[in-house]
Each structure stands twice: as structure tokens, then as C-alpha cells.
C-alpha positions as CSV (number, residue, x, y, z in Angstrom):
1,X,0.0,-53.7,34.7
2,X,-0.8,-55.9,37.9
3,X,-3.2,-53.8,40.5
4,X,-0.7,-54.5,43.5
5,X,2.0,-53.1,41.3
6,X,4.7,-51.1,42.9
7,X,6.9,-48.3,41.2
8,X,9.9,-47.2,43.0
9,X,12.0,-44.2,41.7
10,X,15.4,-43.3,42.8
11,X,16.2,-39.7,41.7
12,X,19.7,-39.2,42.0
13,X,21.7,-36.3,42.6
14,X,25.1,-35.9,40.7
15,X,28.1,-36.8,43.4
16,X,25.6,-38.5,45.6
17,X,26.6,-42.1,44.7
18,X,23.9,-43.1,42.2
19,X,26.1,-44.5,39.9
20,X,27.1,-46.7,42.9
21,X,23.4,-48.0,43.2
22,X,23.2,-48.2,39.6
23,X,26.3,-50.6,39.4
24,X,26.2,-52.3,42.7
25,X,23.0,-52.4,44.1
26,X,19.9,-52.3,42.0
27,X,21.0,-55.0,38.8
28,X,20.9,-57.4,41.7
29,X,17.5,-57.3,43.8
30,X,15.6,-60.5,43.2
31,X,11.9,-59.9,41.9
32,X,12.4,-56.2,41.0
33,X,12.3,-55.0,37.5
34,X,15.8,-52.4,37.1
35,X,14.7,-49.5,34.7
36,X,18.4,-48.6,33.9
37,X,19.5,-44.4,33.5
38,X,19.5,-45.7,29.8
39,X,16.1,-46.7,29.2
40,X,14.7,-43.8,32.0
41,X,13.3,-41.6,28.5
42,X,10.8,-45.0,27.8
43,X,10.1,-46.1,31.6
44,X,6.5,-45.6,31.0
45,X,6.5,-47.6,27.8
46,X,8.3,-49.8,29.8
47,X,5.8,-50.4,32.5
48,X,3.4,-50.3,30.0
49,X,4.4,-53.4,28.3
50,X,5.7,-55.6,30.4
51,X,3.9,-57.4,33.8
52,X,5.4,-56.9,36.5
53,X,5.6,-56.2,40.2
54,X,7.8,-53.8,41.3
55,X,9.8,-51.8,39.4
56,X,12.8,-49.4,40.1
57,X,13.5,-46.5,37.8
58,X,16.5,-44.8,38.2
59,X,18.4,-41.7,36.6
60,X,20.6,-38.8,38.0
61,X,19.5,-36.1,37.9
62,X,20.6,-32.4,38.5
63,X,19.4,-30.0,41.1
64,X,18.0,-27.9,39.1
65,X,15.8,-30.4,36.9
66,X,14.8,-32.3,40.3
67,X,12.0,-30.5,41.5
68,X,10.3,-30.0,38.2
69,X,10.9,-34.0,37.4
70,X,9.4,-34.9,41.0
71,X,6.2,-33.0,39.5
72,X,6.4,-34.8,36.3
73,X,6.8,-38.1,37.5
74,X,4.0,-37.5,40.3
75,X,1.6,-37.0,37.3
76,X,1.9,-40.1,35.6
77,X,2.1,-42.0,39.0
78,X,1.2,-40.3,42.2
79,X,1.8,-43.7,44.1
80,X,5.1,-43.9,43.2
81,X,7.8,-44.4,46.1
82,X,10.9,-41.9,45.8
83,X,13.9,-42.9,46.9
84,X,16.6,-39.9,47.4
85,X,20.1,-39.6,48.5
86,X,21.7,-36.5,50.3
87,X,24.9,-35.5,51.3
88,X,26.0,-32.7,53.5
89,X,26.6,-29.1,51.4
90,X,30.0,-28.6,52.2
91,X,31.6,-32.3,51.0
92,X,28.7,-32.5,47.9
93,X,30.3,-28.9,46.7
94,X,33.6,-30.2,47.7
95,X,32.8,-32.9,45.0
96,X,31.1,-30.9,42.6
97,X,33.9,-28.6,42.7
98,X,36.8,-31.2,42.2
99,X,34.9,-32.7,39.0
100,X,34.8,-29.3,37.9
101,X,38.5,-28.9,38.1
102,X,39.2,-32.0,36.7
103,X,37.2,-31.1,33.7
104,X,39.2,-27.8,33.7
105,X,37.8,-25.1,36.1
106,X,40.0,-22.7,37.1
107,X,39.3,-20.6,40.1
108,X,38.8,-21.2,43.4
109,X,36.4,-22.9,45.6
110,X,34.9,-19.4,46.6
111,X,34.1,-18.6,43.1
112,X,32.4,-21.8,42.5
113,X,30.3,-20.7,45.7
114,X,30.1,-17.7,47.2
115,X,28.4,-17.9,49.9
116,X,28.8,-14.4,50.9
117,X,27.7,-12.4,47.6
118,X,25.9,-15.4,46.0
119,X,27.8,-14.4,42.8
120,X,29.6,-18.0,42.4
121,X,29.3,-20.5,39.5
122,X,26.4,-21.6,41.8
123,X,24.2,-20.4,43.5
124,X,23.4,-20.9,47.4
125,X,19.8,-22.0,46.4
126,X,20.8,-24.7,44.4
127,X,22.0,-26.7,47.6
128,X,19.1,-26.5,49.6
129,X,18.2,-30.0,50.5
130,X,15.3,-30.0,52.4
131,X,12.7,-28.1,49.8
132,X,13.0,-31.3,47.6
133,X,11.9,-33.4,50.5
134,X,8.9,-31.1,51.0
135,X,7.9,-31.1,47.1
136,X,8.4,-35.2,46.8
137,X,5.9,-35.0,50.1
138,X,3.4,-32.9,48.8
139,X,3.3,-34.5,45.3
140,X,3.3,-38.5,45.8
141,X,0.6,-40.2,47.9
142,X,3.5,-42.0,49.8
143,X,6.6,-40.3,51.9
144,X,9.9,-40.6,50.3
145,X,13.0,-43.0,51.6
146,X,15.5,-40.5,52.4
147,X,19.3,-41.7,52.4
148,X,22.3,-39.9,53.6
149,X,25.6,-40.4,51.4
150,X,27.7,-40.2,55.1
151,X,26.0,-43.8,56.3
152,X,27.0,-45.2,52.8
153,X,30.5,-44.3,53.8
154,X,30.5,-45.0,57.6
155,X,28.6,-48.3,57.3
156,X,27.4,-49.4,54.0
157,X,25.5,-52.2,55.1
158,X,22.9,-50.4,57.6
159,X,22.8,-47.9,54.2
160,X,22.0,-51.0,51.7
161,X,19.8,-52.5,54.8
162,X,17.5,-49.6,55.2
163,X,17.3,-49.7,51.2
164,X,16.4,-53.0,50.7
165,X,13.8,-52.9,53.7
166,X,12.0,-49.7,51.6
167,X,11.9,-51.5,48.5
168,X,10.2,-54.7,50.2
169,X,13.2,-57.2,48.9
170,X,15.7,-59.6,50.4
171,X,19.3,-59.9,49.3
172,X,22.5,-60.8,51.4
173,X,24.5,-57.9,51.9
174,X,27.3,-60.0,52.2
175,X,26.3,-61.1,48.1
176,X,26.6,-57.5,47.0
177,X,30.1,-55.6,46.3
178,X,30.3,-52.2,48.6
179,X,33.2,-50.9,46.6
180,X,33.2,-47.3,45.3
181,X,32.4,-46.8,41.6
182,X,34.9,-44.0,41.4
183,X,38.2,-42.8,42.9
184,X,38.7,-39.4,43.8
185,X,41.7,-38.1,42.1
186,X,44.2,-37.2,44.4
187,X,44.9,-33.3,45.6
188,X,48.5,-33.0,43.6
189,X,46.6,-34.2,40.7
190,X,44.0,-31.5,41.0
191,X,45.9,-28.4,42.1
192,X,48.3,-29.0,39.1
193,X,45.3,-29.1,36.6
194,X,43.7,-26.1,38.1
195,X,47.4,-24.4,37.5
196,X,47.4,-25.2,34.1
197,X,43.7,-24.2,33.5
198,X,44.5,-21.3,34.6
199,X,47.1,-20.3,32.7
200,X,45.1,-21.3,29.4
201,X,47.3,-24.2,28.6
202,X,45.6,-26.7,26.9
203,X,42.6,-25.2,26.9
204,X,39.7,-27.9,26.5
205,X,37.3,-27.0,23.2
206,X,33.5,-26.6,23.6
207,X,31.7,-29.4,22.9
208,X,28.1,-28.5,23.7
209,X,26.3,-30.2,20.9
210,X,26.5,-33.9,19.9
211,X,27.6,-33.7,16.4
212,X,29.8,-36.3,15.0
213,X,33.0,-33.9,14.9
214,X,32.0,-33.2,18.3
215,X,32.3,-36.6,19.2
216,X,36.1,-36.4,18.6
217,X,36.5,-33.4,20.0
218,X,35.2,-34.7,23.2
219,X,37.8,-37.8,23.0
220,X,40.4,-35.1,22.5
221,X,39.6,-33.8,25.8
222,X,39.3,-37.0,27.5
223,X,42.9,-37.9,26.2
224,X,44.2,-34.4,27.0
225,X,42.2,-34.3,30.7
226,X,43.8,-38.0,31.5
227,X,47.5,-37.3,30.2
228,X,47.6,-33.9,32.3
229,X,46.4,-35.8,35.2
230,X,49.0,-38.6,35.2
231,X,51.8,-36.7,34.3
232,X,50.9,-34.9,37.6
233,X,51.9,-37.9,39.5
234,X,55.3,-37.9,38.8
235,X,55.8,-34.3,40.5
236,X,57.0,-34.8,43.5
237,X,54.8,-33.8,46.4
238,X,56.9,-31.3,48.4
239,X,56.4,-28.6,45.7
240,X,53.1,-28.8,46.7
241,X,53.3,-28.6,50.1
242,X,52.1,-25.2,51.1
243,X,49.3,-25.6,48.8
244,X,45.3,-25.8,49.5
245,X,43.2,-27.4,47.0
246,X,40.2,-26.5,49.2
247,X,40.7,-24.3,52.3
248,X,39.3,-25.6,55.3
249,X,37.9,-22.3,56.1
250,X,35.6,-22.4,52.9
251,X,34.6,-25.7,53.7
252,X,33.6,-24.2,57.3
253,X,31.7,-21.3,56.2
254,X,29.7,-23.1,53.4
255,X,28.6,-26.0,56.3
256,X,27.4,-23.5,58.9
257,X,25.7,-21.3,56.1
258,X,23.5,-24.7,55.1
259,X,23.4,-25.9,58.8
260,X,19.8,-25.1,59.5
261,X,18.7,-26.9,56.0
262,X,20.8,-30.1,56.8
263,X,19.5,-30.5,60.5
264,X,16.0,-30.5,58.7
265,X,17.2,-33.0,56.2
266,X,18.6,-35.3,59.2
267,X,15.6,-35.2,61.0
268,X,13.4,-35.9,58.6
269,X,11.0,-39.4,59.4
């Protein structure tokens, strides 16, 4: 490995547009070796045996793995430059919470996160932002590139711009495609699946191992997941009307209970 050799790691957070960087951005900076979320198990045999240098490893990563994979990497290179993307606690729930239904979750957004009783699917510690800014700072030599997922979708180019200025490369903006990996499903679509979770109809089977009749199993649910959701558009809106996927009240309550954490997070140089 060359001395001047420069390791970049981008530790993404589910629903904070990694796969976005991973399709858009990073297979197309000149003179920087792309690690893929594939190959992120072997990244050290990687470096290893090849010569280059830079190189950008990147993987998503959940919240609670981050802080103990920020320590892990920091062992094997301490150098290392950490780039991280955050978004605001009350739209990354929001998202979390609309995968969820889509993969059949039944309840609602208060039972996903209470933030009054802390008794939800998850719990109010597992959004704090700014504690993973502090651990990447007191475990690499070199201060983290911290990104906000609200630039990416007020002005994508400043976002890509400040990126590509951390990572020491030059690419045209105008070269790279700045359209969403993903579309959201729409809100009809998701209160109609959370109905018929609820009501135990077509109930999707666990699938927690990876055995080969798993593998079908998991198709199954794909198939089942997909079908539900189309046939959703075709019921006509006004049904739905007085219907909240997400109150806005929720949304309220979980933003000022996180306030204090984001305002570090956004001031954070």
C-alpha cells in the first residue's frame, strides 16, 4: 500500500440515501478506488492487495451496529476519513416507519416510537445523532465529513460539491444523475397495507434464516407485498380521505423531543 494512501469510509445509515451514493455518486469519481456494500466483508484484503491511492469503502449500516463498527474500523485504520449522512429524526422515523409498513407493520407511528414512555418498536436512543459524531471524533485521527440528507433534497449539487471537495476529486456535477434511487410509495398505498396487516390478511411468513426454502419464502412475500400494493391503486382516493398515515402531531412531538441533538448535529464544523 502507497505511504500517501488515503482511505475514505462512508457509513451509511438505512433511509439516509446511501444507496443513492452507492448508485449515483461513488462508481463514478475518477482516481478513487469504490469498495462496493458487496465486497465491504474483504475491504482490508482489498487494500491489502491492490496499489492504490484513495479508496472509498462503503456499506449501510444500522444504528445500532454504527458505533461499535466506527471502533472497529478505527483499529485497523485510525487515519481513515468518515464520511456520514444525517437526517432530521422526525422524517428519518417517518421513513423508517413507512418501510416498515410496507413490509407489513401494523400499528401506528406512536407504537413504532413512543416518545413519551419509550416503549415503541424503537427506542428514543437509537436516533440520537450527535453521539456518533463524537465517537467517529474521538476514534479517527481526522474529523468526519458530516452531510445532511435535507441539502441532498434542497440542492443536490452543493451536497455532491461539498462531497467531492472532502474526498479530494473532480467530477462535473452536471456528468452525474441526481435522481432518487427509490420512490416513496404513495399514502393510499400504505394506509391500505397497514389495514390489511392489521387484520392478519395475508400475513407475511418469517424468513429469518437464509435457507434455500427460505429463499422462496422471501419471493413469496415480495410477490404478495407488490400485488397488495398495486391493487391499492385502483381504490379510489376519497375513501381515504379522512385518513392519517402519519399525524402531523406525531411528527411534531418526535422533532421537538430530538431538537437539542439535531441543532448539535447542524452545528457541527
Amino acid at each position: 500500500m502507497p505511504k500517501k494512501t488515503e482511505i475514505f469510509f462512508h457509513l451509511g445509515l438505512e433511509r439516509t440515501a446511501t444507496t443513492f451514493l452507492q448508485k449515483r455518486i461513488f462508481p463514478y469519481l475518477p482516481d478513487i478506488y469504490h469498495i462496493k456494500r458487496r465486497e465491504y466483508d474483504n475491504y482490508e484484503k482489498i487494500i491489502s492487495e491492490t496499489d492504490k491511492n484513495k479508496y472509498l469503502i462503503s456499506n449501510e449500516i444500522s444504528n445500532n451496529k454504527l458505533e461499535a463498527e466506527i471502533k472497529n474500523i478505527s483499529k485497523r485504520f485510525p487515519d481513515a476519513k468518515v464520511i456520514l449522512v444525517l437526517r432530521r429524526q422526525d422524517k428519518w422515523i417517518a421513513s423508517q416507519y413507512k418501510r416498515a409498513v410496507k413490509k407489513g407493520y401494523q400499528h401506528g407511528i406512536n407504537n413504532f416510537l413512543d416518545v413519551d414512555n419509550d416503549k415503541g418498536e424503537w427506542k428514543t436512543k437509537h436516533l440520537l445523532l450527535y453521539p456518533f459524531i463524537q465517537t467517529i471524533e474521538n476514534n479517527f485521527h481526522n474529523s468526519p465529513l458530516i452531510l445532511f440528507h435535507h441539502q441532498l433534497e434542497y440542492d443536490a449539487g452543493e451536497f455532491v460539491s461539498s462531497l467531492l471537495d472532502f474526498l479530494g476529486t473532480e467530477v462535473s456535477v452536471k456528468d452525474l444523475t441526481l435522481k432518487p434511487t427509490h420512490v416513496s410509495y404513495s399514502t393510499k398505498q400504505l394506509i391500505i397495507r397497514r389495514w390489511i396487516s392489521s387484520r392478519g390478511i395475508f400475513r407475511e411468513p418469517n424468513t429469518a434464516s437464509k435457507s434455500g426454502v427460505n429463499f422462496f419464502l422471501r419471493l413469496y412475500k415480495k410477490f404478495i407485498r407488490y400485488i397488495i400494493l398495486n391493487i391499492a391503486l385502483l381504490i379510489p382516493g376519497k375513501l381515504l380521505k379522512n385518513k392519517k398515515f402519519i399525524p402531523d402531531a406525531e411528527l411534531s412531538k418526535i422533532r421537538k423531543y430530538f431538537e437539542e441533538d439535531w441543532k448539535k448535529c447542524l452545528q457541527y464544523k
